[in-house]
C-alpha positions in Angstrom: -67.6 -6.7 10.1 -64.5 -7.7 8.0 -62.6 -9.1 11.3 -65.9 -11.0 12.1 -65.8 -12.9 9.2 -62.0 -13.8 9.8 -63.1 -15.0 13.0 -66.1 -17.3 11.4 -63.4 -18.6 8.9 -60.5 -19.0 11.3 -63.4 -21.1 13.5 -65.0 -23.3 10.5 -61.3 -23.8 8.9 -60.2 -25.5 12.9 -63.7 -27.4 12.5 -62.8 -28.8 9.1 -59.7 -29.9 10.6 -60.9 -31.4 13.7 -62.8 -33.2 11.6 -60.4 -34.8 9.2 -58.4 -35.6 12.3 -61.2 -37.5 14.0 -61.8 -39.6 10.6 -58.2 -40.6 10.2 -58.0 -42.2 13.8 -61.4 -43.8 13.1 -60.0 -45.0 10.1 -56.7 -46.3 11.8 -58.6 -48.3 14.1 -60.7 -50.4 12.1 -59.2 -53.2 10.7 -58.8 -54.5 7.0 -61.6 -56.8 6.6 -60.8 -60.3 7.0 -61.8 -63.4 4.3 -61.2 -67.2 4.5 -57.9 -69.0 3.4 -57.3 -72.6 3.1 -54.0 -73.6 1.2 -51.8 -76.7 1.6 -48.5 -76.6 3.8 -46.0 -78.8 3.2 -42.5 -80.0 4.9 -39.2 -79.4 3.2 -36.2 -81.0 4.9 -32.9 -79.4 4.6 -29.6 -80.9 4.0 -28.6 -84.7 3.2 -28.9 -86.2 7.0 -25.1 -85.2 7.9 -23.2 -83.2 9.9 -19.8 -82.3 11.4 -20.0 -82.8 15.0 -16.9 -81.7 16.8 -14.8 -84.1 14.6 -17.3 -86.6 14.3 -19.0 -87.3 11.1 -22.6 -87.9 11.8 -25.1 -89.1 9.5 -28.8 -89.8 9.4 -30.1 -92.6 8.3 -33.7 -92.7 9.4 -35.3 -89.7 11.2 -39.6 -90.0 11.5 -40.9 -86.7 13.1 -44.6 -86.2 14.2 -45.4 -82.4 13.3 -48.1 -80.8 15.2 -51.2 -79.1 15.8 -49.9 -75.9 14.2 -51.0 -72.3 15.6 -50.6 -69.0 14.0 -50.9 -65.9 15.0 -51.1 -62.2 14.2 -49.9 -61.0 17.7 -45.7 -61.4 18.3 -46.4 -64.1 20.7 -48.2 -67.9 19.7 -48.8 -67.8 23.5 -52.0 -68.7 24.8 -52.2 -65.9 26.9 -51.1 -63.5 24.7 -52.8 -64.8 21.8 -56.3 -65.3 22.2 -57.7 -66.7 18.8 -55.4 -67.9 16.4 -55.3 -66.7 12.4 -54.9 -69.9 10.7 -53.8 -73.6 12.2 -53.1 -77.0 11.4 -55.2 -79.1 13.6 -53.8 -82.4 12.2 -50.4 -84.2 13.1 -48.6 -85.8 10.5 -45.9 -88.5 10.5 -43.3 -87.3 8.0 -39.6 -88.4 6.9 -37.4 -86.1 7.8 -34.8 -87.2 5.1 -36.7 -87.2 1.9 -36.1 -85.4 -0.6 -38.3 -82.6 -1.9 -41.4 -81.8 -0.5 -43.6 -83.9 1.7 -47.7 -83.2 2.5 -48.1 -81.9 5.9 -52.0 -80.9 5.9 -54.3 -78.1 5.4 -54.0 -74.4 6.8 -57.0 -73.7 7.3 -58.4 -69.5 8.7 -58.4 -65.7 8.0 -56.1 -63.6 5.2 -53.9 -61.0 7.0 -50.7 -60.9 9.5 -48.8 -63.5 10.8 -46.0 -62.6 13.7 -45.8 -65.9 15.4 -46.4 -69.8 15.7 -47.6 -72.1 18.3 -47.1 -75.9 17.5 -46.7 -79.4 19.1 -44.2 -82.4 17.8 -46.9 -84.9 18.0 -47.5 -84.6 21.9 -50.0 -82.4 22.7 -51.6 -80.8 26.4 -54.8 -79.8 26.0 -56.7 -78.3 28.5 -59.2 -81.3 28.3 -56.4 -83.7 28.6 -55.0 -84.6 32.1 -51.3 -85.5 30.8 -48.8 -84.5 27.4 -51.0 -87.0 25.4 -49.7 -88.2 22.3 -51.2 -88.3 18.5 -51.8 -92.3 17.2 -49.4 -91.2 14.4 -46.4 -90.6 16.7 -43.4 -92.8 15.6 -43.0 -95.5 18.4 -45.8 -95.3 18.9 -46.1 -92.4 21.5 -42.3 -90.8 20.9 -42.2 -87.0 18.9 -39.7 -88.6 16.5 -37.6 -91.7 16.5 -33.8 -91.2 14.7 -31.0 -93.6 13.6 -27.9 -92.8 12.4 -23.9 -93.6 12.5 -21.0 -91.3 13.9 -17.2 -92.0 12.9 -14.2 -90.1 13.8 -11.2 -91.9 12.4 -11.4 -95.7 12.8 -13.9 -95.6 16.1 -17.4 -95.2 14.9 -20.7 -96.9 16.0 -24.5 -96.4 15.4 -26.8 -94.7 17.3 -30.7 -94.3 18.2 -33.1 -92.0 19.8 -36.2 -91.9 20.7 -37.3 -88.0 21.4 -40.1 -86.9 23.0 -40.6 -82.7 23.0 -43.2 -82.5 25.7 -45.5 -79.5 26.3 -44.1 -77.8 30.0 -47.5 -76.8 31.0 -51.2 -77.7 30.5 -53.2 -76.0 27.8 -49.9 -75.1 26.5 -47.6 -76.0 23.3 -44.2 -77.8 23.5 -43.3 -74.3 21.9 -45.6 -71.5 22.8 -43.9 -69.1 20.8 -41.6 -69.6 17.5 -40.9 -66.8 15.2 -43.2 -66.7 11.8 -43.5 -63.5 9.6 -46.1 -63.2 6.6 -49.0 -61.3 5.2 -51.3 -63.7 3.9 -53.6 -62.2 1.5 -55.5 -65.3 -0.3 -55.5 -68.8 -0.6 -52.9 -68.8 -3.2 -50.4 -69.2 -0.9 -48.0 -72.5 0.5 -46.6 -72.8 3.7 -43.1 -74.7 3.1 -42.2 -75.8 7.0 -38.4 -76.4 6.8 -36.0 -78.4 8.9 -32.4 -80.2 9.2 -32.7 -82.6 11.5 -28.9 -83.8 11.7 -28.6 -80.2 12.9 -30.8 -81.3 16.0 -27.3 -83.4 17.0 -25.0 -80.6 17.5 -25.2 -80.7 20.9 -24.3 -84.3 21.6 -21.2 -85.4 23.3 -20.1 -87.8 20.7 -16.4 -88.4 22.5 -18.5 -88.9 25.4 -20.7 -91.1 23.8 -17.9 -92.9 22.3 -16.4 -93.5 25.7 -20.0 -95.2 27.2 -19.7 -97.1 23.9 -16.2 -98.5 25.1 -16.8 -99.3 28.7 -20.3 -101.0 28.0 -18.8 -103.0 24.8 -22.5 -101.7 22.9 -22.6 -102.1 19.5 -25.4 -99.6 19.6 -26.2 -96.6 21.8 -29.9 -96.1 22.6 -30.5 -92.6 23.6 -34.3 -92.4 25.9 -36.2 -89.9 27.4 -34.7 -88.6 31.1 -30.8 -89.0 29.3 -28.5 -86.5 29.4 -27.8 -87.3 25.4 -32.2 -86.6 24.7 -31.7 -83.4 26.7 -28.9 -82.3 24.3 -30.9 -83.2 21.7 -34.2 -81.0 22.9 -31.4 -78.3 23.3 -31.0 -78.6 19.4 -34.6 -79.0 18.5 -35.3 -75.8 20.3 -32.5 -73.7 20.1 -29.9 -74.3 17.6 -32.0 -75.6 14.9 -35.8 -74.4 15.5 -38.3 -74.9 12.8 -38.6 -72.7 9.8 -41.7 -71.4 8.5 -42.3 -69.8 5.3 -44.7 -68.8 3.3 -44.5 -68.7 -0.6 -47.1 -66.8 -3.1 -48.8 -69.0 -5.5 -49.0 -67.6 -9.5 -52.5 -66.9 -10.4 -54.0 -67.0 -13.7 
């Protein structure tokens, strides 16, 4: 009798913990409940407009970016195909001045509280998958150009000005001209800012100024125009993208 009832206890004791087992994982895989967020994001240049260049002394003088559609996700990749759905966006595109000072209105993010692990976005040209070609916003600087920069490099007594008309162009339809940037929060209300950070003199590191200056000598230019197709605008996509990507970061807002 008494090794019956061990039995019976040893048996309900495993049930009891078969149970608390299966509620744990059922717990684990539902998801905290979601709410709607909607809280201003804003762009924050970096720097004064210069930079040391390989000896050169470049500086900024004018420097309009088109920023956007913005996509964020809660997966590690912004990819479409990774990232079905996206957690919050901003749908607009904004003309902005990438050498004032302080902070600048970008839009609206606009979507659900919880994790973000990656961006999507667009500088102004944008490849939908109702759109046929990289079609860009009526805001883009140009018009029809990402952004549109001026500026002066000196080295010594040689020195000239310079513009550039950049276009960052979405590879492949229904795609963004970056389909995957890093972007870490945990959004948890709408008292939250997105501050979207950049340094766009740090986009010129990878110009050939010596270079530059040469072409500037042999063609007696007072100006050098860099376009689209150029071996200087690829450098400069080669900054955009790689040395100097956008920032993104989030910053909690004091409640009452």
């Amino acid at each position: 009798m008494a090794r019956a009832r061990a039995v019976e206890r040893a048996l309900i004791a495993r049930a009891l913990l078969l149970m608390v087992a299966m509620v744990s994982f059922l717990a684990s895989c539902i998801e905290s409940p979601q709410s709607p967020v909607d809280y201003d994001a804003v762009v924050v240049p970096q720097g004064n407009g210069s930079a040391a260049i390989r000896g050169w002394n470049v500086t900024l003088t004018h420097a309009d970016v088109a920023l956007g559609p913005f996509y964020f996700c809660a997966s590690a990749s912004g990819s479409s195909t990774l990232c079905d759905a996206a957690v919050a966006e901003i749908t607009s595109v904004a003309l902005v001045d990438g050498l004032a000072l302080g902070q600048a209105p970008l839009g609206r993010v606009h979507g659900l509280s919880g994790s973000v692990q990656s961006a999507a976005y667009d500088f102004g040209i944008s490849w939908f998958d109702t759109q046929t070609s990289p079609t860009p916003s009526p805001v883009t600087p140009g018009p029809g150009h990402s952004m549109q920069l001026e500026g002066q490099a000196t080295n010594g007594a040689t020195g000239f000005s310079f513009t550039a008309n950049v276009d960052v162009v979405p590879q492949y339809q229904g795609q963004n001209a970056f389909p995957t940037a890093p972007a870490m929060a945990n959004v948890t209300s709408s008292a939250f800012r997105l501050e979207v950070r950049f340094n766009p003199a740090d986009w010129l590191k990878q110009l050939d100024f010596d270079d530059i200056a040469n072409q500037m000598a042999t063609s007696g230019s007072s100006v050098f125009d860099i376009e689209p197709g150029s071996k200087e605008h690829a450098a400069i996509l080669v900054g955009i993208k790689n040395l100097a990507p956008i920032d993104f970061v989030w910053v909690p807002l004091s409640t009452p």
